[in-house]
Every structure is written in C-alpha cells, then in structure tokens.
C-alpha positions in Angstrom: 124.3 113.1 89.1 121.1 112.2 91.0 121.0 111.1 94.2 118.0 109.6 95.8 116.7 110.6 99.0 117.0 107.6 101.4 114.4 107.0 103.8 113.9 107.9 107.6 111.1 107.3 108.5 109.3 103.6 109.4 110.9 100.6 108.6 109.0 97.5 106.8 105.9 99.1 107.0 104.4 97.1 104.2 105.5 93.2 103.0 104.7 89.9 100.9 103.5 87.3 102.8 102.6 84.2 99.9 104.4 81.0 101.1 101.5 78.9 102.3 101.0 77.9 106.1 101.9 74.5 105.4 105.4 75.1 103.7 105.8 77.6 106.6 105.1 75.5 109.1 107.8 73.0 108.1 110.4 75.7 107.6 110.1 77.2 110.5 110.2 73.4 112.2 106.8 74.3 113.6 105.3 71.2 115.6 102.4 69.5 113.7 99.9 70.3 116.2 100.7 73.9 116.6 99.9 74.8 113.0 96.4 76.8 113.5 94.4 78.0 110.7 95.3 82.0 110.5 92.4 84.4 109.4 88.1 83.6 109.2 87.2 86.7 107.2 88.1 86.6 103.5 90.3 89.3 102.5 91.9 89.8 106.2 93.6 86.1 105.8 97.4 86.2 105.7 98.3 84.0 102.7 98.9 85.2 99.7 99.1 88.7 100.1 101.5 91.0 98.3 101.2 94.0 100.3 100.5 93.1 103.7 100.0 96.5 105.5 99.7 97.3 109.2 96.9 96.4 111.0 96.1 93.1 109.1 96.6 89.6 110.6 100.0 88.3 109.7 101.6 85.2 110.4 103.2 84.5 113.6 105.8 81.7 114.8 105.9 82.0 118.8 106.4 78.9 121.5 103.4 78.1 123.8 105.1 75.9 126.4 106.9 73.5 124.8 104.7 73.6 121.4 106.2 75.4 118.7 102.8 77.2 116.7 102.0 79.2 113.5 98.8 81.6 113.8 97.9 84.7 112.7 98.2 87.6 114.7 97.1 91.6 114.4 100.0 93.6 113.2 100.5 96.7 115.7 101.5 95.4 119.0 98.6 96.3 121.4 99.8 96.0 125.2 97.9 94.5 127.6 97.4 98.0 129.3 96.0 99.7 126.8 92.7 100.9 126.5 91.9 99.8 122.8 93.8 98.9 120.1 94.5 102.3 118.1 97.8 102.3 119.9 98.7 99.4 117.8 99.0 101.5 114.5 101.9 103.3 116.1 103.8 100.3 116.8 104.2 97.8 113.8 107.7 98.3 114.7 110.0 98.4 117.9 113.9 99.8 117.6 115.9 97.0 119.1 118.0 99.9 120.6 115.2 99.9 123.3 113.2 97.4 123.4 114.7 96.3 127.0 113.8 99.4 128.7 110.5 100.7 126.8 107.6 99.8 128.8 105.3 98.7 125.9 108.3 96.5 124.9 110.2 95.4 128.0 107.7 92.5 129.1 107.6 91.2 126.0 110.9 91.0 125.2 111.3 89.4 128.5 108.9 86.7 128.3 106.8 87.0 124.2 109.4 86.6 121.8 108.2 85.3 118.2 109.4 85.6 114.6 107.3 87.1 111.6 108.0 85.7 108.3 108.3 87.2 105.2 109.0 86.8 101.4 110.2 90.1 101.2 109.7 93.5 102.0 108.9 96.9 100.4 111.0 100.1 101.0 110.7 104.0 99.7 113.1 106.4 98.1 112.4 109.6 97.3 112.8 110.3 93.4 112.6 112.8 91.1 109.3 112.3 89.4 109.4 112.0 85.7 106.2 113.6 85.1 106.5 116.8 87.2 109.6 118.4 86.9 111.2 119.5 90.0 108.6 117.6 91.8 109.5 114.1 93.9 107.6 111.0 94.1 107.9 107.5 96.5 109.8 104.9 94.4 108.9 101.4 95.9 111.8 98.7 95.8 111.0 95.3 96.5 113.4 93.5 99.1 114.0 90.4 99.1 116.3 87.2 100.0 118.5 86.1 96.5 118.2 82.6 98.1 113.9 83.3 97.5 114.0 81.8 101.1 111.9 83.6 103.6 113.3 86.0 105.7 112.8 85.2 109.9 111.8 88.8 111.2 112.4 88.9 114.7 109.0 90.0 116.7 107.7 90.8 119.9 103.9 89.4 120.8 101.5 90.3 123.3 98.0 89.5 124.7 95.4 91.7 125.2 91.6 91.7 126.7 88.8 94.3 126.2 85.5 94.8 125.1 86.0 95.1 121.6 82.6 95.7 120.1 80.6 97.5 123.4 78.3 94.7 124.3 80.2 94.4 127.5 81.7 90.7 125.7 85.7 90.6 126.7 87.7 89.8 123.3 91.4 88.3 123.1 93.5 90.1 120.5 97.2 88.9 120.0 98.9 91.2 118.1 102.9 91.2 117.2 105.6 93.9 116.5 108.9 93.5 114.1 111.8 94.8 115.7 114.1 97.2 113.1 117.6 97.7 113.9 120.7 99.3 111.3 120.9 99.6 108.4 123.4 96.8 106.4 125.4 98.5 103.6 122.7 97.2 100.7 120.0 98.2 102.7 121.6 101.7 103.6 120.8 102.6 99.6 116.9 102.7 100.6 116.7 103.7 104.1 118.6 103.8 107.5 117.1 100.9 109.4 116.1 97.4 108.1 113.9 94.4 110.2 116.1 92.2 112.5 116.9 88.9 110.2 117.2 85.9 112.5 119.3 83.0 111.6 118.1 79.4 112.0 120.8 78.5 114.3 119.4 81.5 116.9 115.8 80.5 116.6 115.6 78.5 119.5 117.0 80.8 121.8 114.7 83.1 120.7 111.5 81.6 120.4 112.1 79.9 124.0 110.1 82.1 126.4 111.9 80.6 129.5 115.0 82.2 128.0 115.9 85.4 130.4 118.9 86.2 129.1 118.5 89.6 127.8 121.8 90.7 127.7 122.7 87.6 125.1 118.8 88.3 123.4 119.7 91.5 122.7 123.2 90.6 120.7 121.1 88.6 118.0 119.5 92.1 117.3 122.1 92.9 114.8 121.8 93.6 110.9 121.6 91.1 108.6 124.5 89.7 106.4 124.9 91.6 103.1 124.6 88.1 101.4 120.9 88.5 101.9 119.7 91.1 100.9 119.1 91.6 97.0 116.4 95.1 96.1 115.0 96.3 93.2 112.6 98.9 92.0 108.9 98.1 91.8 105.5 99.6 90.1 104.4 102.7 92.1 101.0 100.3 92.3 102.5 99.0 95.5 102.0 102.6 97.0 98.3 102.1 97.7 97.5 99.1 99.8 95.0 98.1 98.1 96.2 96.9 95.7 97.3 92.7 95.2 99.0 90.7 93.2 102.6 89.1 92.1 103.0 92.0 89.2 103.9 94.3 92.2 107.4 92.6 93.0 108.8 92.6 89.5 111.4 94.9 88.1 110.7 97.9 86.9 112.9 100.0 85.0 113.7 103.3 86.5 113.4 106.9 84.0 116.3 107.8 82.1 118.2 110.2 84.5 117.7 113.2 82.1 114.0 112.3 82.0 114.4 112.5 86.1 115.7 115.5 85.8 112.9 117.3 84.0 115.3 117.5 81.1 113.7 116.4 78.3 
C-alpha cells in the first residue's frame, strides 16, 4: 500500500485569505476605529486572495494601546535591526519552541503579539506522480475549519525603519510572523508542524501588549483541537503562486492507487 511522504519542511507557507475586512473586523471584535484600509497597489491587497504567499501584505489583528486594529502587514517578519528586508523571506514562520529566547523573536513576543487570520491553509505531500512512473510530485491539500470559520493564527509583529528605495527617505514597514507548533493527529497525515490556532477565549491575553507573562503566553502555543481541522486534496494549480481563484480549494480526486503506482 502507498504511503505518502509527509512533510518537513515550512509550515503554512501559502493560505486563503477571502473574508472581507469588514466581516473580519467584527469577528475578531476589532474596535470601529481601528479598522484601516489594508493594501494601495492592486494585486498586493489582501482580500480575496486564494494563495497568499510570503512576502505579500496580509491581514493583521494587533492592539495599539487600548485600540484593537485590522491592517495589512508584509508577511516575513523584518526586525527592527536588520539591514533590509530580505531577512523577512526566511521568517514567515517562528517555532513556538523558541520564540522566548531567539533574538529576532524574543522582543516581540514580549511586547508585539497579533493574530493573522485565515480561511484556510495549504499543505504538501509527496506522491507518487501518475504520469511518471517512479517519479514524485507535491500534492496540495487544502486545510481548513469544518465550522468554515476563520482560523485565529497566532503572530508575532514588528516595526522596522530604513531607506527602502535609496533616496536617503526613511520608510516604515510592519511586517508579521505566524508561529507553528506540533502537529495535531489530522494534521500529522500532511506534515509535522501546523500554525498555532488561538481560541477566542485567549485572544485578549494575547493581543494585550502590557501582558508580560511569558511563561502563561507560551502555554496557549499548543496544537489545535482535532475538531478543527478538516483537509482535502487540491488542483496541483495551487503550486505556482500565481495562480487565483476559488477553483483551487475544491476537491480533487486523487489517482487510483495502481495508476500511483506506475501500474497501469
């Protein structure tokens, strides 16, 4: 019998991001003043997206003083030390394992705490592929809540300052991270880590940036409940992120096993 080949290597590296700002706003009990308007430049705007790869602007719940906001921020957390923001593209995720001690983390999680929502999420096995046999190919499964309630992605966020285009003008970037931690057992069938899932009843604590409790912080980093997850396999168009559009979360059906096998 065929066994896939689950994943090791990043986790959530691509999601679906299509409930609107507004609807957001409300579930995440943002305050009605704090609801910006994420993205200026076309296709770089985060609703309605369907592949939302790193890099892009994303949506962002955080607490500004005592104002709860939504706003789009760069996906890749940039620190406020760093020299530009290439060092982004290698974190789009931070292991919850150790976030307290790592230094582009610590401060952060100390003081930046947000939540990135998402519709669901897109994970990789490696699968025979029917049309080269002995060969593999990446299978994309779609992941999502059965509820279709968003998932609450716990995130790290940070500020950072530099001349961004070399006129000597000082840009602000804020760019977010989504911390990963264990695989649950549904999520263990695709890959060996899975985005923290916060619960509404720990979003407070959370998103409070006077909160300096690590110690409790870091026991809401756990994985998920079972109950909600629920992942299927998806078109192979999802691979390239280019590509848009609500076709890419339904079903597919998988080859016949023999036909995975080179078989027939």
């Amino acid at each position: 019998r065929h066994r896939r080949s689950v994943a090791s290597h990043t986790v959530c590296g691509r999601f679906v991001s299509t409930t609107p700002p507004d609807e957001l706003a409300s579930y995440f009990q943002v305050d009605a003043n704090g609801v910006e308007t994420p993205g200026t430049d076309g296709d770089d705007r985060p609703p309605g997206r369907y592949n939302v790869a790193p890099t892009a602007e994303v949506f962002v719940v955080y607490e500004d003083g005592d104002l709860r906001r939504l706003d789009g921020f760069h996906w890749g957390l940039v620190p406020s030390w760093a020299k530009d923001l290439k060092i982004g593209n290698r974190m789009i995720n931070a292991r919850a394992e150790t976030i307290a001690e790592k230094p582009a983390f610590r401060r952060a999680f100390a003081k930046r705490r947000c939540i990135v929502p998402a519709d669901g999420f897109y994970e990789w096995t490696q699968e025979p592929d029917p049309t080269k046999p002995g060969k593999q190919r990446k299978q994309p499964h779609f992941i999502s809540r059965p509820d279709g309630e968003p998932y609450a992605f716990a995130g790290l966020w940070e500020r950072w300052r530099g001349d961004l285009n070399g006129d000597g003008t000082e840009t602000e970037v804020r760019s977010t991270t989504i911390i990963t931690t264990t695989a649950n057992e549904p999520m263990a069938e695709l890959h060996d880590r899975m985005p923290v899932m916060l619960a509404p009843g720990d979003w407070d604590a959370w998103l409070d940036p006077t909160n300096a409790d690590v110690d409790a912080l870091g026991q809401l980093l756990v994985p998920a409940p079972p109950r909600l997850i629920t992942h299927h396999p998806v078109s192979t168009e999802v691979n390239n992120a280019r590509n848009q559009g609500p076709q890419l979360i339904d079903p597919v059906d998988p080859p016949p096993v023999n036909e995975q096998l080179g078989l027939v």
